[in-house]
C-alpha positions as protocol buffer text, in pm:
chain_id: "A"
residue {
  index: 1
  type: UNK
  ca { x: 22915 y: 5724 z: 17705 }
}
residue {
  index: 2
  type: UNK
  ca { x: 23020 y: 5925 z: 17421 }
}
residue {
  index: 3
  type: UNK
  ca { x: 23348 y: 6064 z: 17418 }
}
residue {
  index: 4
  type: UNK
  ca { x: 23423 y: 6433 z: 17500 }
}
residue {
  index: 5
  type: UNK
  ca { x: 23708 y: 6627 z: 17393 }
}
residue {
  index: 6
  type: UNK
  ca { x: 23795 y: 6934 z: 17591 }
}
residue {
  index: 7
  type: UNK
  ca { x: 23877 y: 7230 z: 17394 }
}
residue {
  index: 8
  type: UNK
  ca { x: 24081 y: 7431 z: 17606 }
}
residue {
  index: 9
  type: UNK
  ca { x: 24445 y: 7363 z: 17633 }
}
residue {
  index: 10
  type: UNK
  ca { x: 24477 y: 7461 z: 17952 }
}
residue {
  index: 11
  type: UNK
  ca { x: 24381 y: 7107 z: 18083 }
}
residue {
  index: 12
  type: UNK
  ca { x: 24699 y: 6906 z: 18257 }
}
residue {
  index: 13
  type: UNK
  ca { x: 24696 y: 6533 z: 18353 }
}
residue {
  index: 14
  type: UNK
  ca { x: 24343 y: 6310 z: 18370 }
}
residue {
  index: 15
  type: UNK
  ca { x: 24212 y: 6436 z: 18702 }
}
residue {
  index: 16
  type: UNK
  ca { x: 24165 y: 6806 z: 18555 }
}
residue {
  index: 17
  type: UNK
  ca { x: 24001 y: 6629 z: 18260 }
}
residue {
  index: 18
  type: UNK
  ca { x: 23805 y: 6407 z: 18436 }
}
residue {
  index: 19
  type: UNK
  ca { x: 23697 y: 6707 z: 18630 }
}
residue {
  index: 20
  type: UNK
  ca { x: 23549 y: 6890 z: 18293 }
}
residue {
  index: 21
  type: UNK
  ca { x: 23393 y: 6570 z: 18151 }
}
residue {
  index: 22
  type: UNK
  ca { x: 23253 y: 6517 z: 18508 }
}
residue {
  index: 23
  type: UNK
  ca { x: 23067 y: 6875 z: 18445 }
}
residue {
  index: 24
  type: UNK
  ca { x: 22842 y: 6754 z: 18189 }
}
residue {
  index: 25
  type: UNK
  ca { x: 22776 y: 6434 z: 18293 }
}
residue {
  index: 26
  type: UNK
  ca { x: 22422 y: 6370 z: 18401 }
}
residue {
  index: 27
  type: UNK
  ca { x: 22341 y: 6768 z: 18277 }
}
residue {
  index: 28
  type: UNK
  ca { x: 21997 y: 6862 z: 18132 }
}
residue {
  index: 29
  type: UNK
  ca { x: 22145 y: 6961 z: 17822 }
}
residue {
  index: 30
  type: UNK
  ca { x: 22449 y: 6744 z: 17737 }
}
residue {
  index: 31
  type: UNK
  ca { x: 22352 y: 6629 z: 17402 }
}
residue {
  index: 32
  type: UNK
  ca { x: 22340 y: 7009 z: 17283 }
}
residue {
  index: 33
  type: UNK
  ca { x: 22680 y: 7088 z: 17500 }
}
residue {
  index: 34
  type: UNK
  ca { x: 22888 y: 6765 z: 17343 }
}
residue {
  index: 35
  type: UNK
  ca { x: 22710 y: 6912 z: 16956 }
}
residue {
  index: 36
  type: UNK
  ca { x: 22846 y: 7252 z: 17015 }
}
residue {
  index: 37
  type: UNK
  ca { x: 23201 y: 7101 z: 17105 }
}
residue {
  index: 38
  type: UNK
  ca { x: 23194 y: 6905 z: 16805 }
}
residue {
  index: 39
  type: UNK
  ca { x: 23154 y: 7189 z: 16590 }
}
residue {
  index: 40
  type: UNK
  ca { x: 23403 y: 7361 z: 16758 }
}
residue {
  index: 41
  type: UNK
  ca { x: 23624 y: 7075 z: 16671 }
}
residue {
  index: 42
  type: UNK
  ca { x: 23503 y: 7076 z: 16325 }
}
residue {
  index: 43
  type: UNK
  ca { x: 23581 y: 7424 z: 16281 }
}
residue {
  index: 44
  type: UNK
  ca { x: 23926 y: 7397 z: 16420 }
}
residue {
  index: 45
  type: UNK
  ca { x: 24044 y: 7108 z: 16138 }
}
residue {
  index: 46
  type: UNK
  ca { x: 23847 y: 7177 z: 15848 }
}
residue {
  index: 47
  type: UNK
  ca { x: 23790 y: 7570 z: 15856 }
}
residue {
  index: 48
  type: UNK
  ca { x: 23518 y: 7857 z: 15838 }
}
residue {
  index: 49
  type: UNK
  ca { x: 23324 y: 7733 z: 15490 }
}
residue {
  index: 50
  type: UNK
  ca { x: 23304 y: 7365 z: 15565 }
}
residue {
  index: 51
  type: UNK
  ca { x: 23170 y: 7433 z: 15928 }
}
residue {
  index: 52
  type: UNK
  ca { x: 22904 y: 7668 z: 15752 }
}
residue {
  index: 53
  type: UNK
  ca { x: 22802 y: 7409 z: 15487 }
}
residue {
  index: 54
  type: UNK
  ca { x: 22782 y: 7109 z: 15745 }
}
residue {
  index: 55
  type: UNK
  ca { x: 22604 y: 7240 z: 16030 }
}
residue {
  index: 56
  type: UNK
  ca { x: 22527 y: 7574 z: 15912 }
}
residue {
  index: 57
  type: UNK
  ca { x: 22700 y: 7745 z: 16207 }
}
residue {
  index: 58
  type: UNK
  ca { x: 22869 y: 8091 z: 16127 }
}
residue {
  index: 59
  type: UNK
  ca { x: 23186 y: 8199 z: 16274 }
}
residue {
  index: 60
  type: UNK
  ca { x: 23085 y: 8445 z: 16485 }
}
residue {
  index: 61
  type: UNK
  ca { x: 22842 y: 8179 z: 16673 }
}
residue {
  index: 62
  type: UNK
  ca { x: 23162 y: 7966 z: 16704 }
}
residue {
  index: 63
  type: UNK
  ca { x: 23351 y: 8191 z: 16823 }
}
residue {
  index: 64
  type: UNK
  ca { x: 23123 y: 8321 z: 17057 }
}
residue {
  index: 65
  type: UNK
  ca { x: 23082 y: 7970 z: 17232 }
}
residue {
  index: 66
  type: UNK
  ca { x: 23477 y: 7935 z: 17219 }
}
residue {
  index: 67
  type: UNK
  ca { x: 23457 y: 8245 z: 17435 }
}
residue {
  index: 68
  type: UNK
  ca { x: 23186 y: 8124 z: 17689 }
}
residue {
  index: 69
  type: UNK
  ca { x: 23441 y: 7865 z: 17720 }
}
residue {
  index: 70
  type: UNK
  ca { x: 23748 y: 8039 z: 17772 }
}
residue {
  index: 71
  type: UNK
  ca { x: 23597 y: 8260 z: 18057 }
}
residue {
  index: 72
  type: UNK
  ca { x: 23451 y: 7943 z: 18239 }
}
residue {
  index: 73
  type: UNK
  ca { x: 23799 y: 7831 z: 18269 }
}
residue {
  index: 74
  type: UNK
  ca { x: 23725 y: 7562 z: 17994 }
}
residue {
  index: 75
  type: UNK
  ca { x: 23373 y: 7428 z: 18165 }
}
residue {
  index: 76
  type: UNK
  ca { x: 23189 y: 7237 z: 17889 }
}
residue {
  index: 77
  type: UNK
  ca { x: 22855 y: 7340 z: 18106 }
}
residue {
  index: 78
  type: UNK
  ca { x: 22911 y: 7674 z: 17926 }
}
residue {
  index: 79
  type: UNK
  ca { x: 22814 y: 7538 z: 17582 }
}
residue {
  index: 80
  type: UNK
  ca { x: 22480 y: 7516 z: 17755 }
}
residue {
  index: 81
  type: UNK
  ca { x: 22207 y: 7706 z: 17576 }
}
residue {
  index: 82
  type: UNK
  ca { x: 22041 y: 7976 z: 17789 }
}
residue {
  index: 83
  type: UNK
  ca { x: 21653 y: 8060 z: 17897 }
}
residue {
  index: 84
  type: UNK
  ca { x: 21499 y: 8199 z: 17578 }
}
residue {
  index: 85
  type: UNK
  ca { x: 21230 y: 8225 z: 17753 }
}
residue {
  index: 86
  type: UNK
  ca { x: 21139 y: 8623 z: 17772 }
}
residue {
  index: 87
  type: UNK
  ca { x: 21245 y: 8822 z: 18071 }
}
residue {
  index: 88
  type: UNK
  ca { x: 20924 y: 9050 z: 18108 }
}
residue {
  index: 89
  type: UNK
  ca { x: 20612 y: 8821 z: 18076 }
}
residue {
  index: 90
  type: UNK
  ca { x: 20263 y: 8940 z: 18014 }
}
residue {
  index: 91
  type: UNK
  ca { x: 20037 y: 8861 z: 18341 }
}
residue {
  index: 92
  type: UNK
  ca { x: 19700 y: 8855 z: 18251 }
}
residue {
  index: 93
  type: UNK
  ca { x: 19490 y: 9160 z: 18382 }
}
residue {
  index: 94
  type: UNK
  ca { x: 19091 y: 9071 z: 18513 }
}
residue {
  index: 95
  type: UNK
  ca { x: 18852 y: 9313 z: 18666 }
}
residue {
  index: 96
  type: UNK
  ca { x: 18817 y: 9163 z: 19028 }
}
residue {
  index: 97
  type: UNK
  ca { x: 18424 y: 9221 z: 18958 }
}
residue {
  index: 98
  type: UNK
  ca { x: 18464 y: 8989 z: 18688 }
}
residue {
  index: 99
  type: UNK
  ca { x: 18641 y: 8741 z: 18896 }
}
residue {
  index: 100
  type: UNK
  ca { x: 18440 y: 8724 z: 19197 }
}
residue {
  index: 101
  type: UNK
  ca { x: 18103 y: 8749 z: 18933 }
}
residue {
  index: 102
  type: UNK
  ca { x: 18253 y: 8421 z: 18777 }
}
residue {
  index: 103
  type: UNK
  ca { x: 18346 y: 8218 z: 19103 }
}
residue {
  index: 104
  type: UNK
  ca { x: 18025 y: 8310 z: 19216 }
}
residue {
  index: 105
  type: UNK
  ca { x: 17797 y: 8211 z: 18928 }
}
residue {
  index: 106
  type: UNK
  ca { x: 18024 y: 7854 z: 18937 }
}
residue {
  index: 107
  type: UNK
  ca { x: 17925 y: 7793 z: 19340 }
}
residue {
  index: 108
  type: UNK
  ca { x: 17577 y: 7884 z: 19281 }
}
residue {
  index: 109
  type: UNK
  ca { x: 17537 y: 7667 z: 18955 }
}
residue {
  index: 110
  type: UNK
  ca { x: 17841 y: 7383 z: 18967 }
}
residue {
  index: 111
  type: UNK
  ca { x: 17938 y: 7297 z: 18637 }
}
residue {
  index: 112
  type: UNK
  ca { x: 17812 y: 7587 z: 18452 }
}
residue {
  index: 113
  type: UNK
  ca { x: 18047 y: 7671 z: 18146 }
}
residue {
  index: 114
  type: UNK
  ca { x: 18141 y: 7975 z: 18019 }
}
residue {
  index: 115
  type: UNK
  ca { x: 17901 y: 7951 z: 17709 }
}
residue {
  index: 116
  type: UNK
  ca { x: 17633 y: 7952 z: 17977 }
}
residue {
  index: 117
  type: UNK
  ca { x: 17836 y: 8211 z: 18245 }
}
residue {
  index: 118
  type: UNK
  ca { x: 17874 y: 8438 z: 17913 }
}
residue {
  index: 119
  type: UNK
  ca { x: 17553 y: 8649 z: 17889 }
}
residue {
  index: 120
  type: UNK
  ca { x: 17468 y: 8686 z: 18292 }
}
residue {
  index: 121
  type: UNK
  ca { x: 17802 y: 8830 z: 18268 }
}
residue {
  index: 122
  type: UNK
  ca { x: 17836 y: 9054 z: 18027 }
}
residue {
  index: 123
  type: UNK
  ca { x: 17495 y: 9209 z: 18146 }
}
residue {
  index: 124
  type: UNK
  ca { x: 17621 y: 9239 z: 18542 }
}
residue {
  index: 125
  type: UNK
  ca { x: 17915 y: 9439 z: 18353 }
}
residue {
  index: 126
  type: UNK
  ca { x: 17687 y: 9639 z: 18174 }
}
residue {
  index: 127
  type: UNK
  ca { x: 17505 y: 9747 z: 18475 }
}
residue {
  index: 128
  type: UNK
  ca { x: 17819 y: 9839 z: 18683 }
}
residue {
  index: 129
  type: UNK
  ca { x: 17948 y: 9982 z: 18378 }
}
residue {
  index: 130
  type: UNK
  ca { x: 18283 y: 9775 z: 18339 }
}
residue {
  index: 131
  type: UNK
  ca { x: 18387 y: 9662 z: 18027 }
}
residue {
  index: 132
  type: UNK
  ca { x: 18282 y: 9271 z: 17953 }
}
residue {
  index: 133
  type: UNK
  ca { x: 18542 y: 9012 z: 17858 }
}
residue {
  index: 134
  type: UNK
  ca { x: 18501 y: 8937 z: 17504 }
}
């Protein structure tokens, strides 16, 4: 196991440390958690311009993860990147008609693709006046 440092000071005796090592250990992302504390180490001995030219990390990123730290009471499961995932996903939107046509064409002619489905389709649209997928 790689060795991790813990940043905070606030740590006393090798239980409490063990307890913060313990919080990474085994975690999804630990290789990106013990990276970000070894920046943060970097950045404490050898300053803002070396920290920029070796890992290309600005201060304000540093310092923001030295704050996620300091709130969680010095967890290194903080370091953890978030979800960037996007809160508000697009759902895709079908005209039931065009769902039920489709699941019914595919019962009455199994394996049918949508080459074939295409053209029954977009004339049962026409004729109920819905706009066809394109």
């Amino acid at each position: 196991m790689k060795q991790v440092y813990v940043v905070a000071g606030t740590v006393k005796g090798y239980y409490h440390l063990m307890q913060y090592v313990e919080d990474i250990t085994g975690h999804p992302q630990q290789a990106s958690i013990e990276k970000r504390l070894e920046i943060i180490q970097f950045f404490e001995k050898y300053g803002k311009e070396a920290t920029e030219i070796a890992y290309k990390k600005k201060r304000s990123t540093i310092f923001l993860w030295k704050q996620k730290l300091k709130k969680a009471g010095g967890k290194l499961s903080a370091l953890a990147p978030g979800d960037r995932a996007p809160k508000n996903k697009r759902h895709r939107v079908i005209h039931p008609f065009i769902a039920n046509y489709i699941v019914e064409y595919r019962i009455a002619h199994p394996r049918a693709d949508k080459v074939t489905i295409t053209p029954s389709l977009a004339l049962a649209c026409k004729n109920a006046g819905i706009k066809p997928v394109s």
